[in-house]
Steps between C-alpha positions, in 0.01 A plus 500: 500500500411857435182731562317555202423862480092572503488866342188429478409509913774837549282698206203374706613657824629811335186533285273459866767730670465790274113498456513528889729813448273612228200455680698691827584774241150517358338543870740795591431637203124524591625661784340906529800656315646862619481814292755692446625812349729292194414551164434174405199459800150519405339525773354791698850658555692407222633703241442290222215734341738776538793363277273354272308824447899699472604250249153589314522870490846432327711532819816341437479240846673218611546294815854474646582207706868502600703681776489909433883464510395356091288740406512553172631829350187560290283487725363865649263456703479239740204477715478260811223460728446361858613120586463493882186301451643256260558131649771476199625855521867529432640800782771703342846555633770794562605384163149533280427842715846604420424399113136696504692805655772484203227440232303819626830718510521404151193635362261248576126511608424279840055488551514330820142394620513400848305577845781566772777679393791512701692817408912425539431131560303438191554310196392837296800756506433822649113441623351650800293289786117429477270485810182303547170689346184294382360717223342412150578705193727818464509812245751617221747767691632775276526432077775323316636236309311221763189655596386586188179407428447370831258674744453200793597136536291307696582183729609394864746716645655356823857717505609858370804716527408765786545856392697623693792262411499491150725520239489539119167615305163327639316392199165331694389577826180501717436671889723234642823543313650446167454215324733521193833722498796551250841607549846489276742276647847596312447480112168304564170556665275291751133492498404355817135355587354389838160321379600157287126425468412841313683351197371092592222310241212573749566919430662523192156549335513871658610746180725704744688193678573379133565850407769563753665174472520535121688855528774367812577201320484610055700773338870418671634200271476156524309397830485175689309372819746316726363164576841377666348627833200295482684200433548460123886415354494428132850309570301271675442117405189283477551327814600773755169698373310215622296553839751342799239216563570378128852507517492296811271259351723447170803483747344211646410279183813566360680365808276238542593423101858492566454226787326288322671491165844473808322209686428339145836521330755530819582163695533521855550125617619203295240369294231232648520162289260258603516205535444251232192330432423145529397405164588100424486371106495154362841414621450532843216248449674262305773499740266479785336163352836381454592559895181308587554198266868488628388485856220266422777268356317404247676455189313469155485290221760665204186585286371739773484864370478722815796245598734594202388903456655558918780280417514725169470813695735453789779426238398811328513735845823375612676553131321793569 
């Protein structure tokens, strides 16, 4: 005797498991959500105004999301903006800084947005080191190709490249330092900017933050906005983009699938036969008359018909 399978009780308890995981997903997801400086964020610091306004004006933007090391050779300006502050930021190796350095050397354009720059030890190739200094806004330095058209930018300042390290051409600046600086960096050039939020949605309605941002980033090629940093991988599947509370959750229904379809169709002991029930017919009555008119010794005229049909059927059980 075999267990019949009940697929209907396992989709039950996967059906209840994963509305508990939905429901788990749904409540984190109500969870106050960080802003950050990724292109696809819409909130206060995000850059999604800015790439939507690029792509607009005719700017010919994409997002990136792989490794630098597979950057693709069209692409000629690559800008990529802080992650510390991301919980999914994706921290870049010797490898991806060696990559950024090569695709600079090469003729490329690298905007990097950031707040602490860490001259030799930074990501960006060639860059000097900010210090601390809580300013807002900052004013064009000098007239070229970036500045044009731009008289100040206006937003929270909180670091600056001092003055009296610098190097390369300041582009924005206020009494505390400079706040935007290019350099050439072999066949390529850098454009380096201490103030993310200058260039976030909750200041990109100022004309000269827009301005400046529009003349860094347009006007060398192909450009892209590198969302591998925050996270993003286009080579990624549908189930390793879900949150790690989700995963979990389907983790567990699927195991707890496998056991029971296992328990259902797998036999771990010999089968249990019970024992047979007592159920008595017509025979066992007949016979049992029989026994009692035998013992009674009582022996019937020939005519008697309950007398002939057990003789009948004893002849017929032991032929039998």
């Amino acid at each position: 005797m075999t267990k019949r399978i009940r697929l209907d009780l396992i989709l039950l308890g996967a059906g209840v498991a994963l509305l508990l995981a939905i429901g788990y997903g749904q409540s984190a997801l109500e969870q106050p959500r960080v802003s950050v400086a990724s292109s696809y964020d819409t909130g206060p610091n995000g850059y999604r105004a800015l790439y939507d306004v690029l792509r607009s004006a005719g700017v010919p933007l994409h997002r990136f999301e792989r490794v630098p090391g597979l950057l693709d050779p069209s692409i000629r300006t690559l800008v990529m903006t802080g992650y510390e502050s991301d919980p999914a930021a994706k921290p870049l190796d010797v490898h991806d800084v060696a990559a950024l350095r090569r695709f600079v050397r090469n003729g490329g354009r690298f905007v990097a947005i950031d707040d602490e720059f860490a001259g030799a030890q930074d990501v960006t190739p060639g860059v000097g080191a900010t210090v601390r200094a809580r300013a807002s806004g900052a004013a064009a330095v000098g007239r070229d190709a970036y500045t044009q058209g731009v008289t100040i930018v206006r937003g929270p300042i909180d670091w600056v490249f001092p003055f009296k390290r610098l190097r390369g051409v300041p582009l924005l600046a206020n009494a505390r330092g400079v706040v935007a600086v290019s350099y050439r960096y072999g066949r390529g050039e850098v454009i380096a900017v201490t103030a993310p939020a200058l260039f976030a949605n909750a200041q990109l309605r100022n004309a000269g933050n827009l301005r400046f941002a529009y003349n860094a980033i347009a006007g060398h090629g192909n450009a892209s906005f590198d969302e591998y940093v925050h996270g993003y991988d286009d080579r990624l599947s549908l189930l390793s983009v879900l949150p790690a509370a989700d995963r979990a959750a389907l983790a567990i229904v699927a195991a707890a699938v496998v056991l029971a379809l296992i328990g259902a169709n797998v036999p771990f002991a010999p089968p249990y036969l019970p024992p047979p029930a007592d159920e008595r017919d017509s025979s066992d009555y007949v016979a049992a008359m029989a026994e009692l008119m035998r013992r009674s010794r009582r022996r019937p005229p020939d005519d008697d018909v309950l007398w002939q049909a057990t003789i009948d059927f004893q002849r017929r059980k032991e032929h039998a």
